[in-house]
C-alpha positions as a printed NumPy array, in Angstrom:
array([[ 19.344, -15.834, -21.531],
       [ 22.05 , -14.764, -18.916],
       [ 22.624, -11.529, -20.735],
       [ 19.311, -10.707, -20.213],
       [ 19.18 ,  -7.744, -17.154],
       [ 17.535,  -9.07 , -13.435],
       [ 14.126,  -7.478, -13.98 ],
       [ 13.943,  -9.322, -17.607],
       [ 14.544, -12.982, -15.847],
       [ 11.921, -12.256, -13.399],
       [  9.564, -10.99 , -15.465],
       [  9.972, -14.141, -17.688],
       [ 10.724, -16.462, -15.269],
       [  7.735, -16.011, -13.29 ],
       [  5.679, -16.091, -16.539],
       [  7.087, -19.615, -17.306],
       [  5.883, -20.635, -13.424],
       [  2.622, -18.903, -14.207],
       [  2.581, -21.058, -17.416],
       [  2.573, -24.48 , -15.885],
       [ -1.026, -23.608, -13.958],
       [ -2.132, -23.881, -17.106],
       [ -0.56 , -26.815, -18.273],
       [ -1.25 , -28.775, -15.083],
       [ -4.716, -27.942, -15.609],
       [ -4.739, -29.692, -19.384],
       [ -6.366, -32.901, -17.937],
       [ -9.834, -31.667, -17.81 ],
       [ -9.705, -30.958, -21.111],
       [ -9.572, -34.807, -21.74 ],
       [-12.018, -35.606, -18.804],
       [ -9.367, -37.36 , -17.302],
       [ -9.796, -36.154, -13.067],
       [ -7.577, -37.558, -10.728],
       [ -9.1  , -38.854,  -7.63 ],
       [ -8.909, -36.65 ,  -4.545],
       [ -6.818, -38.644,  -2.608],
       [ -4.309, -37.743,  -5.862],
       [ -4.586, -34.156,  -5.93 ],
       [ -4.204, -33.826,  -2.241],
       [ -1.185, -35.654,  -2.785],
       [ -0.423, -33.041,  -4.879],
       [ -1.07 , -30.247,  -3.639],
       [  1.244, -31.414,  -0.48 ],
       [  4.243, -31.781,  -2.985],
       [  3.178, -28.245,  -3.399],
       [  3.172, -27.044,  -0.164],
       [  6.993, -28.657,   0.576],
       [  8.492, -27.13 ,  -2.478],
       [  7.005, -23.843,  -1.47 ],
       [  8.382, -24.79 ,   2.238],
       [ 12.324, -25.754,   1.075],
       [ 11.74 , -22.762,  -1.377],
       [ 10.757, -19.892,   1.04 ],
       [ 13.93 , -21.351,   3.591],
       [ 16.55 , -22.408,   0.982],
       [ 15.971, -19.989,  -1.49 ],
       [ 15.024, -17.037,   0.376],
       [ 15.424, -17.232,   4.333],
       [ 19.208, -18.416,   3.957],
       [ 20.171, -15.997,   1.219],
       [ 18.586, -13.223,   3.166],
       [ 20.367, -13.657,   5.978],
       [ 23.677, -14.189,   4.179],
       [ 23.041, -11.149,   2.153],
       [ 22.152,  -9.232,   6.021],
       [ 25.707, -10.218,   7.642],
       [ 27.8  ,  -7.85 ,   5.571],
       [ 25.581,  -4.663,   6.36 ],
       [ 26.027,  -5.287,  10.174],
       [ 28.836,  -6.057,  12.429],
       [ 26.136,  -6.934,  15.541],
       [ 25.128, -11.151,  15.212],
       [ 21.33 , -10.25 ,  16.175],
       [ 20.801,  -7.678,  13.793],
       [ 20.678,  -9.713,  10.376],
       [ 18.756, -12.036,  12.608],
       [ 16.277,  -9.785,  13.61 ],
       [ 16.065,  -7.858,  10.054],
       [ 14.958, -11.438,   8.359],
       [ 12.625, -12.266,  11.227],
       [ 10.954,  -8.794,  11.349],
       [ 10.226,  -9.248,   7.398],
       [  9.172, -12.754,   7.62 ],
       [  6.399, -11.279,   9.531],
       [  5.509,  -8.48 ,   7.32 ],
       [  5.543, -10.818,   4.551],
       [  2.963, -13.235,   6.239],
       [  0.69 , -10.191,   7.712],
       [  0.513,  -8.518,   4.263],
       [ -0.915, -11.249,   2.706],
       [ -3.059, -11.925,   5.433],
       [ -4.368,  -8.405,   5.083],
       [ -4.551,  -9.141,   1.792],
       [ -6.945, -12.005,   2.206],
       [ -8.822, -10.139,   5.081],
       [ -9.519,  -6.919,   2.767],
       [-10.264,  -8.461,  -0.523],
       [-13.726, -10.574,  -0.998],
       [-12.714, -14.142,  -2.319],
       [-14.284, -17.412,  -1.797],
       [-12.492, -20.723,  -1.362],
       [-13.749, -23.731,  -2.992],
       [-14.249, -25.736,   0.808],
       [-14.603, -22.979,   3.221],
       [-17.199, -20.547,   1.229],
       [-16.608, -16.528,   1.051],
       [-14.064, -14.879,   3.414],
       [-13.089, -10.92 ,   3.361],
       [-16.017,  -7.661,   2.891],
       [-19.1  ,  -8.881,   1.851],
       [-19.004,  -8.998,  -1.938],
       [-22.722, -10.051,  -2.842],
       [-22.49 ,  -8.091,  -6.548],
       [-19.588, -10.043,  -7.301],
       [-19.704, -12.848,  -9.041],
       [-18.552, -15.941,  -7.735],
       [-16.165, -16.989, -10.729],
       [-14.565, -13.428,  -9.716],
       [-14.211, -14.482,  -6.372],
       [-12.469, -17.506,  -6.915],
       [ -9.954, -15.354,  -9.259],
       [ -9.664, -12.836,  -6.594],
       [ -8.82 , -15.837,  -3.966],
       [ -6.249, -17.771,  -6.555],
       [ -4.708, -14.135,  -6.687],
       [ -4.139, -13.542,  -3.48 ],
       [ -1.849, -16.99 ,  -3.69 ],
       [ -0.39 , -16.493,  -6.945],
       [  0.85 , -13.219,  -6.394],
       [  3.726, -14.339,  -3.45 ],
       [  4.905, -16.826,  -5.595],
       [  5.516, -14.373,  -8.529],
       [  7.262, -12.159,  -6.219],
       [  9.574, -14.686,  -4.728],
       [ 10.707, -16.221,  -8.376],
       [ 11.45 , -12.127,  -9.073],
       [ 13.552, -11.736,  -6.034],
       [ 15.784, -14.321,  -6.668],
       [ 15.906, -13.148,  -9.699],
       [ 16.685,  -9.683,  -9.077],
       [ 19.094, -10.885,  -5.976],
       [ 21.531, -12.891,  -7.884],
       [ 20.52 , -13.57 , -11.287],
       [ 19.899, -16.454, -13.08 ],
       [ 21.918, -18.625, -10.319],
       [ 19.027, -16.944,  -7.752],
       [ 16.215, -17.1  ,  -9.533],
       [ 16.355, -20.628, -11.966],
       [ 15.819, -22.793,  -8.714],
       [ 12.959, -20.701,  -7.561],
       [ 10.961, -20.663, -10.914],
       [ 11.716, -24.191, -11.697],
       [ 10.166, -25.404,  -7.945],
       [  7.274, -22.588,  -8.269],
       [  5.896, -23.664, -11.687],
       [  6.197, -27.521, -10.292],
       [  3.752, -26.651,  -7.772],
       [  1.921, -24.462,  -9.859],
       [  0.598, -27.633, -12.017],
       [ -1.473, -29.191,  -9.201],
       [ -2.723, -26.178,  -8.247],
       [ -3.895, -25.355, -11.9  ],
       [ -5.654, -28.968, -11.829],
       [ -6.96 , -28.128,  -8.465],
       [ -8.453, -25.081,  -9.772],
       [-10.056, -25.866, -12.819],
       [-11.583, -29.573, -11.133],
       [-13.364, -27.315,  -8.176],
       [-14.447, -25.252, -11.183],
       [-16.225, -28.178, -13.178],
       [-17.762, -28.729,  -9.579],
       [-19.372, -25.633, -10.182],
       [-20.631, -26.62 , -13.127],
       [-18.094, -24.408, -15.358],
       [-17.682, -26.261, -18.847],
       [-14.408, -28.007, -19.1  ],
       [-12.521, -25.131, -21.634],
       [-13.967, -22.212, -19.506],
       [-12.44 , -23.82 , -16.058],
       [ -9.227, -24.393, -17.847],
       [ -8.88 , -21.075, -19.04 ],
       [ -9.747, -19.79 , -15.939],
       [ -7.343, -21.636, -14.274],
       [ -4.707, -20.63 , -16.746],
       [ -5.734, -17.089, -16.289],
       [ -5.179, -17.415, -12.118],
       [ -1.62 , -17.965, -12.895],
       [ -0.883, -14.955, -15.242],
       [ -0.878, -12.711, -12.008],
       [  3.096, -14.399, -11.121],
       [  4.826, -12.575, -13.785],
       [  3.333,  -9.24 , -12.394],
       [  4.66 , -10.279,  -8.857],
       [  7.906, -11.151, -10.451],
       [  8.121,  -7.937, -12.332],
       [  7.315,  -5.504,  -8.867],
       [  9.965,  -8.242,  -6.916],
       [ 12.931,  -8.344,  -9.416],
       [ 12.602,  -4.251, -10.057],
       [ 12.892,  -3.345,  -6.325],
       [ 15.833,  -5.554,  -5.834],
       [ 17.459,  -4.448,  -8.795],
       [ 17.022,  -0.452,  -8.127],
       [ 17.557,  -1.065,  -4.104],
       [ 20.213,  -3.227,  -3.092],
       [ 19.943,  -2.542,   0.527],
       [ 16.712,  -3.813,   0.321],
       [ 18.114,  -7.232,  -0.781],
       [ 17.663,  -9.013,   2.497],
       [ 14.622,  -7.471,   3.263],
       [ 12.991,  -8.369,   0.003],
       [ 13.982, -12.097,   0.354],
       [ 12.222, -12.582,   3.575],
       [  9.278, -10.698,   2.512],
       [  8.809, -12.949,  -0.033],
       [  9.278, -16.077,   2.039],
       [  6.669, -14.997,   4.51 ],
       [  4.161, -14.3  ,   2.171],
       [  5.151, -17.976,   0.786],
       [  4.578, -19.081,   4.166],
       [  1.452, -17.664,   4.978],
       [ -0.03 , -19.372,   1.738],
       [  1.037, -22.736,   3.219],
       [ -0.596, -22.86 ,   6.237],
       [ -3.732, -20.495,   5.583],
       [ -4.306, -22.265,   2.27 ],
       [ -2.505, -25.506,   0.956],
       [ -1.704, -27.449,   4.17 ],
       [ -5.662, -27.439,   5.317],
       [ -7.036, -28.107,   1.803],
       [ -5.047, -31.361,   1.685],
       [ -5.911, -32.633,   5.171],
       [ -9.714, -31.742,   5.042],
       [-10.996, -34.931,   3.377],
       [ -9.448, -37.389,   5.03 ],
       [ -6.225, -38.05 ,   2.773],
       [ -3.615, -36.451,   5.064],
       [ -1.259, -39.25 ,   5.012],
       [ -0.67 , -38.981,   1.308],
       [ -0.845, -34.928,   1.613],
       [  2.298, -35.613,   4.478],
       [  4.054, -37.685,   2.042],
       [  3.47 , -35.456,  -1.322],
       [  5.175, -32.574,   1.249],
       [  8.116, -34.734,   2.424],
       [  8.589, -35.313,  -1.41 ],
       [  8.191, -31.838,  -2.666],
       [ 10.752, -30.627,   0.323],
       [ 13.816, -33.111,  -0.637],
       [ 13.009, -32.344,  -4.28 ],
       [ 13.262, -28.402,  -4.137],
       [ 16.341, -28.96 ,  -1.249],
       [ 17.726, -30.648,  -4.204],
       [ 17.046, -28.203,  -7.072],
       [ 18.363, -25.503,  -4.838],
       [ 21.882, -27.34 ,  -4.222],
       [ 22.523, -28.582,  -7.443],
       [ 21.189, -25.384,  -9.906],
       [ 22.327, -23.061,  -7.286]])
């Protein structure tokens, strides 16, 4: 697998993140639904390996890969901070342009009445997915397998709850059980084309390196605290959300250390 070129690793190591939405998702197929109080805990582990992911894995490296370019101390600095905030307002354009509908806060974006609202959903688990496929490419494309592995190993972890937590709100839609999992396996399918765009501009650009990386961490950020962090604390269960984080955050600052 190491011979394989940048672009190659990103394209397939996002696909094996994208992969696990499914296969967290598998439980419904059984009938077997965690409480809520569970996948809240959950999805918190999700949000902190997202967090230690989007600093460890990409805010560090960026900066580290800025230093060389410039002998001024502010100016890889201000490069990674500048593109931390491009990556957060592009997906927040993103989710102001496109019609989606979350499963607690109802339809956000352009009205979208001819849409249906299984297509919204998609559109809204999109919108998520997408960062998270680019940042598994980046690393990819930035240094390799070393980059990357830690990345796609902490992105499909949190993919699983979030493929459970898609295809439960679907059955709460009345969706039959195989049509929400394959629709949540479908919502994660959209990583390896992040991935793909993420690895290939690295790869072709190298000056872009630094750049890239704290794109992709924005956009990782932005998805925590639009999306994940309020979902777990809006029933009630934020103490377990706050510990499935803390959890999530040691585990990926782990991963990150030891396969990087």
């Amino acid at each position: 697998m190491t011979e394989l070129s940048p672009i190659a690793l990103g394209f397939l190591g996002s696909l094996a993140a994208g992969l696990l939405t499914a296969v967290g998702a598998i439980p419904v197929l059984f009938g077997r639904v965690p409480s809520r109080a569970t996948r809240d805990m959950a999805l918190g582990f999700a949000a902190g390996v997202m967090l230690a992911a989007s600093f460890f894995s990409l805010i560090i490296p960026a900066l580290d890969a800025a230093e060389p370019m410039f002998e001024s101390g502010a100016m890889p600095a201000l490069i990674v901070c500048i593109s931390i905030l491009f990556g957060m307002g592009a997906v927040a354009l993103m989710n102001e342009r496109l019609p989606h509908e979350h499963f607690k806060t109802g339809r956000e974006g352009p009205e979208a009445a001819s849409l249906r609202r299984v297509w919204l959903f998609i559109i809204a688990i999109t919108i998520h997915n997408f960062p998270e496929g680019l940042a598994v490419g980046v690393g990819f494309g930035a240094d390799g397998l070393s980059g990357g592995l830690p990345l796609a190993i902490g992105i499909g972890l949190q993919n699983a709850p979030e493929g459970l937590a898609v295809a439960v709100s679907l059955l709460g839609e009345g969706y039959p059980k195989f049509r929400a999992w394959g629709i949540a396996a479908l919502t994660g399918l959209v990583e390896p084309i992040g991935g793909l765009l993420g690895a290939g501009i690295i790869t072709v650009s190298q000056p872009l390196l630094p750049w890239g990386l704290a794109f992709a961490a924005g956009a990782m950020l932005y998805v925590i605290s639009h999306e994940i962090i309020p979902e777990t604390h809006r029933s009630g269960h934020q103490n377990r959300a706050t510990l499935g984080l803390a959890v999530g955050l040691v585990l990926m600052l782990f991963l990150d250390v030891w396969l990087g």
